[in-house]
C-alpha positions, 0 to 999 in steps of 0.5 A, spaced: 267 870 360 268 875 354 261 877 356 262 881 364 270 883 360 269 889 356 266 895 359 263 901 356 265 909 356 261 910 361 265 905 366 270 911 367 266 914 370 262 909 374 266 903 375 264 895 373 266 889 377 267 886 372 270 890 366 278 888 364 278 892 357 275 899 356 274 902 349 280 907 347 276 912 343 276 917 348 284 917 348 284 916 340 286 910 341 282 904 336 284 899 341 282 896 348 285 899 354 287 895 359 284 896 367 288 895 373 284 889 374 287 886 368 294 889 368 293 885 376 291 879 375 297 879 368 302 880 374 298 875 378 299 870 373 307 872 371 308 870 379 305 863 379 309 861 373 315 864 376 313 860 383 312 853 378 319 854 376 322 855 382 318 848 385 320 845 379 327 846 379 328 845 387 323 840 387 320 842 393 314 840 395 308 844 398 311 844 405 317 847 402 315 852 398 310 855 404 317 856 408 320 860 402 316 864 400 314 866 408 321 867 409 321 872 403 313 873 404 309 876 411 303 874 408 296 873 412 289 871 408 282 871 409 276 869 405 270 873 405 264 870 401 258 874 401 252 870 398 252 863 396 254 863 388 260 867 390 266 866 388 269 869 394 273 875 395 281 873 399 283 879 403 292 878 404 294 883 410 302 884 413 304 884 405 304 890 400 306 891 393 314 892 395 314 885 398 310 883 392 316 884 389 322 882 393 319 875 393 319 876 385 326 877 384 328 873 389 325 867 386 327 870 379 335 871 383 334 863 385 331 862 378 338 864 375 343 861 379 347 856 375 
């Protein structure tokens, strides 16, 4: 939703909830700044694509591809959803960025074998 996208300057000082771009005015810049929540959910995207890849060329089904990446992945979830119209917020514990990443090249390593 463009709308809820793109904050103001005073969102460096008190953050939105909802805001992926800033404006670069106040660094000199005539383009947007990206959040962290943008630069996020870009990473997220990256390894979905990557895990699709992977399905794919293995042919696994979902089964399958909970044993991998809970081999790679000690990851635990729960959702929390705090009023009817929202979406929900999932909590992952066990895992940090560093697994993140192993599990990416390890996906990227199977990814690239002959």
């Amino acid at each position: 939703m463009p709308w809820q996208n793109y904050g103001d300057d005073t969102h460096f000082e008190i953050p939105s909830v909802t805001a992926a771009l800033y404006p670069g005015n106040r660094f000199g810049l005539k383009e947007p700044v990206p959040s962290l929540r943008f630069k996020a959910v870009r990473k997220g995207m990256e390894m979905l694509n990557y895990l699709r890849a992977f399905r794919e060329k293995h042919g696994y089904d979902e089964l399958q591809m909970l044993k991998v990446i809970g081999n790679v992945l000690p990851l635990e979830s729960k959702s929390r959803v705090e009023f009817y119209e929202d979406a929900g917020t999932t909590e992952y514990r066990g895992a940090n960025y560093s697994d993140f990443e192993s599990l990416k090249y390890f996906i990227l390593d199977r990814l690239l074998e002959g």
